[in-house]
N, C-alpha and C positions, 0 to 999 in steps of 0.2 A: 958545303952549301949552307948559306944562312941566311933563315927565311925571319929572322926576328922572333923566330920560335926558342929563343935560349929558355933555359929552364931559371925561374928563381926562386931564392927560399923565404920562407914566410918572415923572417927579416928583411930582410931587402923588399918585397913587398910593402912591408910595413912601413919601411921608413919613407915611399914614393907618398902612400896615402898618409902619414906622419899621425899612424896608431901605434900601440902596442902588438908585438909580432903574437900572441895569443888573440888578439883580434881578427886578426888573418886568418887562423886555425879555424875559429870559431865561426866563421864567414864560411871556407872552406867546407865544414861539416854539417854546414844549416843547408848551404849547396849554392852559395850566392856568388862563389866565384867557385872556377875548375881548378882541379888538380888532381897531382899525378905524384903516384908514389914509388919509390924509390925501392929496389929490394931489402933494403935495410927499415924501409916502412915511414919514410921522412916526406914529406909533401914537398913538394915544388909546384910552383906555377907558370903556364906559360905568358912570356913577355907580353906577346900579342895579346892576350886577354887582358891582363893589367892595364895598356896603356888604351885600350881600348876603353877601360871602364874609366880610367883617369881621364880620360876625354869625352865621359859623359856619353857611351855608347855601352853604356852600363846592360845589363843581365836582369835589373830589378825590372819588375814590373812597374805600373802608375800608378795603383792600388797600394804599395807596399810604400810608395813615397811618404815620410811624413808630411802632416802640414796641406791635406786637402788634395792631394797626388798629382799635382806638377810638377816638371821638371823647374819651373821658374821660384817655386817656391821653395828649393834643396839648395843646398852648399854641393858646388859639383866636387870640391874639395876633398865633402866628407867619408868619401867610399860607399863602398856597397852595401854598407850597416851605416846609415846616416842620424848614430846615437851617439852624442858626447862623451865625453871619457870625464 
């Protein structure tokens, strides 16, 4: 059964949003994106949420937008941590 729920790793994450895969951790632990840990203790995330937020059906609040908290004023590019590298 495959609901688009595949798991992925904070690499692979990474490279969809084109951050560094410690980015994603860092996301992950602030609480701005879910995930799910591994019995070996390794994060993964589900598909469905990624491409969700990759589509601007993001998890942030409008508040937390930079740049006056519109959606119109964000790079929908820039992930769910929308600070440059």
């Amino acid at each position: 059964m495959d609901t688009g729920d595949r798991l992925l790793t904070p690499g692979e994450v990474a490279a969809l949003f084109r951050v560094d895969p410690k980015t994603v951790t860092r996301w992950a632990a602030a609480g701005r994106i879910g995930s799910i840990r591994t019995p070996g203790g390794h994060r993964r995330f589900r598909e469905s949420e990624v491409r969700a937020l990759l589509e601007g059906e993001g998890l942030i609040e409008p508040d937390e937008r930079p740049g006056g908290g519109t959606a119109e004023s964000t790079n929908h590019h820039a992930g769910p941590n929308s600070h440059p590298h």
